[in-house]
VEXMI-288462 format. One record per residue: residue number from 1; residue in one letter; y, x, z negated of N, C-alpha, C, O in turn. Coordinates in steps of 0.05 Angstrom, whole numbers. Each point is the difference from the previous one (the first is absolute). Layout:
<sites>
   num   residu     n.c2     n.c1     n.c3    ca.c2    ca.c1    ca.c3     c.c2     c.c1     c.c3     o.c2     o.c1     o.c3
   NUM        a        Y        X        Z        Y        X        Z        Y        X        Z        Y        X        Z
...
</sites>
This chain:
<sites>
   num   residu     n.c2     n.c1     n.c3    ca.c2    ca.c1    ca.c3     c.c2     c.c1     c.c3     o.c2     o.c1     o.c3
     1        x     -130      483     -242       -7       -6       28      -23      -20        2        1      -19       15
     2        x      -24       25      -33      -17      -25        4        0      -22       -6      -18      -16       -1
     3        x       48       13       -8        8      -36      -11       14       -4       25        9      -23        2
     4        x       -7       34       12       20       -8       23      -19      -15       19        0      -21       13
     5        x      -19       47      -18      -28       -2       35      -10      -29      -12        3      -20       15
     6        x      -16       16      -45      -16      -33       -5       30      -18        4       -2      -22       10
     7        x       26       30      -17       14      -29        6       -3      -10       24      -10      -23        3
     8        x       23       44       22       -2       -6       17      -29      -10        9        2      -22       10
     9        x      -19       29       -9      -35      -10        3        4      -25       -9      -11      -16       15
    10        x       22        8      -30      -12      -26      -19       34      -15       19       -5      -15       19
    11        x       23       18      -23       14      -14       20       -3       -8       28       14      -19        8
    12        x      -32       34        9       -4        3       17      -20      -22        5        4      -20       14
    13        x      -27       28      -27      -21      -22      -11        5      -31        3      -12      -17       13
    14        x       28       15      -26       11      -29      -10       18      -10       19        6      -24       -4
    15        x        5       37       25       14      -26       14      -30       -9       16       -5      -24       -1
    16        x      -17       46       16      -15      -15       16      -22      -14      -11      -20       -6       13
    17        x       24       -2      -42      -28      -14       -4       13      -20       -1       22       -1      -10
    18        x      -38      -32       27       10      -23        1        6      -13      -18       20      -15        2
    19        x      -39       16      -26       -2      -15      -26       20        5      -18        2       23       -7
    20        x       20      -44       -6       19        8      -16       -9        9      -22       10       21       -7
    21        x      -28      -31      -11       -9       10      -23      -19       26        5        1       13      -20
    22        x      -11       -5       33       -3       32        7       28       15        9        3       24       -7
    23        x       13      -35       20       16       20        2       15        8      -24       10       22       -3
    24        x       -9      -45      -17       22        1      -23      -19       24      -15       13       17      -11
    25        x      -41      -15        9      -12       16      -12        3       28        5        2       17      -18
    26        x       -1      -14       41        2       27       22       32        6       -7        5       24       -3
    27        x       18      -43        1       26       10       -2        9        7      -40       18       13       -9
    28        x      -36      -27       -3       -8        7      -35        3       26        4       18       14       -9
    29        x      -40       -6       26       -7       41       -5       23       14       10        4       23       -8
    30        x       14      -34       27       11       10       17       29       11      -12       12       21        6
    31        x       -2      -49      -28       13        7      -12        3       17      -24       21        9       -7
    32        x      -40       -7       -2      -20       15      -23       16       24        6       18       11      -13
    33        x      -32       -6       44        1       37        8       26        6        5       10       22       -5
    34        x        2      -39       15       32       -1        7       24        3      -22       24        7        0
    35        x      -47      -16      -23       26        3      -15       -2       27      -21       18       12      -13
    36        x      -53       -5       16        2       35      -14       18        9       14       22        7       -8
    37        x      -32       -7       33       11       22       33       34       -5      -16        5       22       -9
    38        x       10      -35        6       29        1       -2        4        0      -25       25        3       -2
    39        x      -36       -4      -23       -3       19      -25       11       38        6       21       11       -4
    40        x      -42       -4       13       -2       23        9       21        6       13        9       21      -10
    41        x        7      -32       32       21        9       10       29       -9      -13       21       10        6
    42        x      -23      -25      -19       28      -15      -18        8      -18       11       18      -16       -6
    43        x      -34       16       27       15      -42        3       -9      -24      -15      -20      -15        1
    44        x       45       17      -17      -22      -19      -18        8      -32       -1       -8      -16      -16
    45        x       25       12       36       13      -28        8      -39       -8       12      -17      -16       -7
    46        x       18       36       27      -29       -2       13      -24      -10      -18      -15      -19        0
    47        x       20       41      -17      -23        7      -24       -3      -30      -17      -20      -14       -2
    48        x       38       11       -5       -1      -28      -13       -7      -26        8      -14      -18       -8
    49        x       34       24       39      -21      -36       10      -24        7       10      -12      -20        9
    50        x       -3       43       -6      -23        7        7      -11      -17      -27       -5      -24        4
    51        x        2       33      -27      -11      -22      -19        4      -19       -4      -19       -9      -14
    52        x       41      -11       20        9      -29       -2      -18       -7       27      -19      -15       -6
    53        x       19       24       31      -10       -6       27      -33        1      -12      -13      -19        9
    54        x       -1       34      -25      -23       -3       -1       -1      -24      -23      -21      -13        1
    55        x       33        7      -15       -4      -20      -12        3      -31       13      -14      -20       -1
    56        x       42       26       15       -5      -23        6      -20       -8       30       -6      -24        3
    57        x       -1       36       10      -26       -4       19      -23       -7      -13      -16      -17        8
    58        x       13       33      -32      -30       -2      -22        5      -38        0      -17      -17        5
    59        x       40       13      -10        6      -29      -13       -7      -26       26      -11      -23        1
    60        x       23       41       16        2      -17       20      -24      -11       16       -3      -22       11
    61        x      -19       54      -13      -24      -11       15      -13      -24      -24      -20      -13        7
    62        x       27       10      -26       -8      -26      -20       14      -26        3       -3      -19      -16
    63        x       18       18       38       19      -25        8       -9      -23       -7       15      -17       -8
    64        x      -47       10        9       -6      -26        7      -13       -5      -39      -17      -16       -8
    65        x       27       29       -1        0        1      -37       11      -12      -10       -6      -17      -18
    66        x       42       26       36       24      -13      -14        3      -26        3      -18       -9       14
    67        x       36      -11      -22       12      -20        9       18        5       14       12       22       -2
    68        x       -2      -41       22       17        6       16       28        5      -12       16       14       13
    69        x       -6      -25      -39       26        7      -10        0       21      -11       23        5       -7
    70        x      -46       22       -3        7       11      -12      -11       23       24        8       23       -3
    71        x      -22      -29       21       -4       23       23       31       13       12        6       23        8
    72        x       16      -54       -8       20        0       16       20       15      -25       21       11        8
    73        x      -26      -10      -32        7       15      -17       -2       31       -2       17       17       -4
    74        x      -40      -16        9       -8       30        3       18       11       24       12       21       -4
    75        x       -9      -40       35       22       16       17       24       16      -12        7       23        5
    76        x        9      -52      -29       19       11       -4        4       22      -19       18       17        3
    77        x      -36      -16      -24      -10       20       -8       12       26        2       19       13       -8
    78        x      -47      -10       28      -12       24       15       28        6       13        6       24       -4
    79        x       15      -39       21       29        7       24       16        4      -26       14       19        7
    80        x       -8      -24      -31        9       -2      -15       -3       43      -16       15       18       -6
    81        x      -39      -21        5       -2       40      -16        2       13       21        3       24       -4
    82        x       -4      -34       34        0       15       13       29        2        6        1       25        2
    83        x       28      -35        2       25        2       -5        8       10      -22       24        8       -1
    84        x      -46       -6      -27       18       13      -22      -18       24       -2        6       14      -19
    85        x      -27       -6       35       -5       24       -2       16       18       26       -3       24       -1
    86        x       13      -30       13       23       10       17       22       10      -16        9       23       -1
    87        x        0      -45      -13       21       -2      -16       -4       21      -16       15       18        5
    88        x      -34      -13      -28        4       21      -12      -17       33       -1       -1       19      -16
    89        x      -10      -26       44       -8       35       13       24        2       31       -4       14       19
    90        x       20      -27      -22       22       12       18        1       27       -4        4       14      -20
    91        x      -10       -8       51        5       32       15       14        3       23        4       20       14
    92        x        3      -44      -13       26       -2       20       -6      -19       17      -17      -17       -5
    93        x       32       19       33       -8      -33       17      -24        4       10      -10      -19       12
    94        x       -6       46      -16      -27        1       18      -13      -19      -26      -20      -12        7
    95        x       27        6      -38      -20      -12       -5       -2      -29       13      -22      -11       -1
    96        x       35        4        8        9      -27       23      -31       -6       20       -8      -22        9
    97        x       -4       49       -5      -18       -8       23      -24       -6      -11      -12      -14       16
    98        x       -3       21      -40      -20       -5       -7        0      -28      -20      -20      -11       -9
    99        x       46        4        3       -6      -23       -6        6      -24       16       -7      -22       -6
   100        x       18       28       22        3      -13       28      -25      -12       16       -3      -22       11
   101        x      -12       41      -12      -31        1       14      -16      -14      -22      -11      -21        6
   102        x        9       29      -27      -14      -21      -23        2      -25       -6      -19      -13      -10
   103        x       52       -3       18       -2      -20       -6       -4      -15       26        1      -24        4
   104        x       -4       40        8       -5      -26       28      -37       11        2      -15      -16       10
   105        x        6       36      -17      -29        6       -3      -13      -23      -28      -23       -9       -1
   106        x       40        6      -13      -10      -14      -22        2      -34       13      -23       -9        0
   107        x       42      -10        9       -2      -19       12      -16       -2       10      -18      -10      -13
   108        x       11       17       40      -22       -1       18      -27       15      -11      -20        0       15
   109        x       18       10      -35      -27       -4      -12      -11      -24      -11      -22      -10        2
   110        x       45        3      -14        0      -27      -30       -9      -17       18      -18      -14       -8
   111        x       29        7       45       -8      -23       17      -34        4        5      -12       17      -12
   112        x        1      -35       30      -23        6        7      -12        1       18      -24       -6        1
   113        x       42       18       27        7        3        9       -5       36       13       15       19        0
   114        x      -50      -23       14        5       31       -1       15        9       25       -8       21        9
   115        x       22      -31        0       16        7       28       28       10       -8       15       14       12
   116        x      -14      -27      -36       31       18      -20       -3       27      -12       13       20       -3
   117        x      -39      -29       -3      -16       35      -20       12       23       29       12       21        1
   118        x      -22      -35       15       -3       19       27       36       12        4        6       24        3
   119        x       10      -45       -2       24       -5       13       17       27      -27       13       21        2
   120        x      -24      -40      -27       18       26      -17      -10       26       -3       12       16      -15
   121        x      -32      -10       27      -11       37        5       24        5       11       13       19       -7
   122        x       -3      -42       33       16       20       14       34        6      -15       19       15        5
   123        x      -24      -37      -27       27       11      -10        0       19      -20       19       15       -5
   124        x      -44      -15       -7       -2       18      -17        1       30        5       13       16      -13
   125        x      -35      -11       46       -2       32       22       39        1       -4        9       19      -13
   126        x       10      -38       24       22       14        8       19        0      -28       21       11        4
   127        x      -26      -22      -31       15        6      -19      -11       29      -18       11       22       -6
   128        x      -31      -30        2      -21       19      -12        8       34       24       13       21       -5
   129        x      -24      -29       25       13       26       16       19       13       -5        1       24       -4
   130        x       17      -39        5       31       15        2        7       12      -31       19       16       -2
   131        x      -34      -22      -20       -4        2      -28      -12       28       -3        9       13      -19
   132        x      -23       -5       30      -18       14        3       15       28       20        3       23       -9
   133        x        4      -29       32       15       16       12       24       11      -18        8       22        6
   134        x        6      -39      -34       21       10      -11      -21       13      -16       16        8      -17
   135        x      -44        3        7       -1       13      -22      -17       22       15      -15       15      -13
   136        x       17      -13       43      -12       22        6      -29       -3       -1      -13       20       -2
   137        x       -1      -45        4      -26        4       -1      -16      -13       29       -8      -23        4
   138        x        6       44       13       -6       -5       17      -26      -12        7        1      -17       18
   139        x      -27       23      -29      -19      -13        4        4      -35       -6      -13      -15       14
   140        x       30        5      -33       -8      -25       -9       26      -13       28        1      -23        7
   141        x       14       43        2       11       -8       19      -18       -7       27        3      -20       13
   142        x      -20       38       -8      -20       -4       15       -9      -19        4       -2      -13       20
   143        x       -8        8      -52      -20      -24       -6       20      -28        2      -10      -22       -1
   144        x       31       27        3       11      -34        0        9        1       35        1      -23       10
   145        x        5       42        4       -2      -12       27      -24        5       18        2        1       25
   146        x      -28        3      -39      -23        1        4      -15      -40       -6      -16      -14       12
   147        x       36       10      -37      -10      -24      -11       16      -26       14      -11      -22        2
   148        x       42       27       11       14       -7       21      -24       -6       38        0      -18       17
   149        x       -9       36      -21      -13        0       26      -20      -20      -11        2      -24        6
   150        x      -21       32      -21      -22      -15       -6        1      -31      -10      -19      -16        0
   151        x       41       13       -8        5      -37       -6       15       -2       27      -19      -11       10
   152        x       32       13        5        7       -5       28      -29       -5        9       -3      -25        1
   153        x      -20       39        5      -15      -11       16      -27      -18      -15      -19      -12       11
   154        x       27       15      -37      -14      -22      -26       19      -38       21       -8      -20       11
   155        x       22       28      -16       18      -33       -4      -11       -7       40       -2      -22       12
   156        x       -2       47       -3       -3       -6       31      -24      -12        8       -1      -18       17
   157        x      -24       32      -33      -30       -9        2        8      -21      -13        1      -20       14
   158        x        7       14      -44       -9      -30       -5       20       -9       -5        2      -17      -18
   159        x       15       22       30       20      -31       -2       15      -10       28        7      -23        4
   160        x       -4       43       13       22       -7       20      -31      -10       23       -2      -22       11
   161        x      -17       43       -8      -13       -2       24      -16      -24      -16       10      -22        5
   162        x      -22       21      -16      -13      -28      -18       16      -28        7       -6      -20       12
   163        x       25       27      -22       24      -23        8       -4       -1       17      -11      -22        2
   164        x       13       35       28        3        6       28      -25      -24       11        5      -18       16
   165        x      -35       24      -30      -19      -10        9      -11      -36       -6      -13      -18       12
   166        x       27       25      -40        3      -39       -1       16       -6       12       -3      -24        7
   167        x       27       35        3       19      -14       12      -11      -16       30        5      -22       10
   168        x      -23       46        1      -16        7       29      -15      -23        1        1      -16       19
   169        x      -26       14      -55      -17      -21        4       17      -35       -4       -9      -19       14
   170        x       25       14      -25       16      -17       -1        9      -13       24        1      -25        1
   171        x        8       45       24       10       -8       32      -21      -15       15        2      -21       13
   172        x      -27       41      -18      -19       -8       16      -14      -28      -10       -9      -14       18
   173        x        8        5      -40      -16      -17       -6        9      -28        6      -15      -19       -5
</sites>
């Protein structure tokens, strides 16, 4: 249970901090705890990209290390174990949802782009969710349409109403 409570904490965390390289830090731990938390219960489709997901964020908040051909390497990579770790912890089509949510969570991290970081919480709350609802674990269910609500009004403060207000100062000037 208390890998559940810090994942969610640390997911939660990380869509509202603005800074991409803090959030990638904040989503490091997040996956950390996410992937004991589904150790413990036998999801181990979960369990596994829980450690590929912390690796490759670890990598990612180092973006400006790589060169650009081998950063764009690492995408394919990274979309790459994440389809063959599907492939060989198949548990049926529910494993479909957590790697579903990873590889579009993994894209829009790799960009830079924290309005994507934001955008794939919400794909991650409704893949991750429904993952979660098949193993009976209701709190992390909680926590992903808890984390649904909270990037809805993340992307609202800084991106739509933000948007809203340059748009405003733009008319007037």
């Amino acid at each position: 249970m208390i890998f559940s409570v810090l994942a969610f904490l640390a997911l939660i965390i990380s869509v509202c901090i603005k800074e991409r390289k803090k959030s990638l830090i904040v989503q490091s731990l997040n996956c950390l705890f996410e992937s004991a938390y589904d150790f413990v219960i036998s999801a181990y489709t979960g369990a596994l990209l829980g450690i590929f997901n912390f690796i490759r964020s670890f990598l990612f908040i180092n973006k400006e290390k790589f060169n650009k051909i081998f950063y764009g390497i690492l995408l394919v990579i990274f979309e790459s174990v994440i389809v063959t770790n599907c492939i060989m912890t198949w548990g049926g089509y529910i494993s479909i949802l957590p790697t579903i949510g990873s590889m579009i969570r993994t894209y829009c991290l790799w960009q830079s782009n924290m309005k994507l970081v934001r955008i794939s919480g919400m794909t991650t709350g409704i893949t991750y969710g429904i993952y979660y609802i098949y193993y009976n674990s209701w709190f992390m269910v909680l926590g992903y349409a808890i984390l649904l609500v909270t990037v809805i009004y993340a992307i609202w403060e800084n991106d739509i109403k933000k948007s809203n207000k340059v748009e405003l100062k733009q008319e007037t000037c």
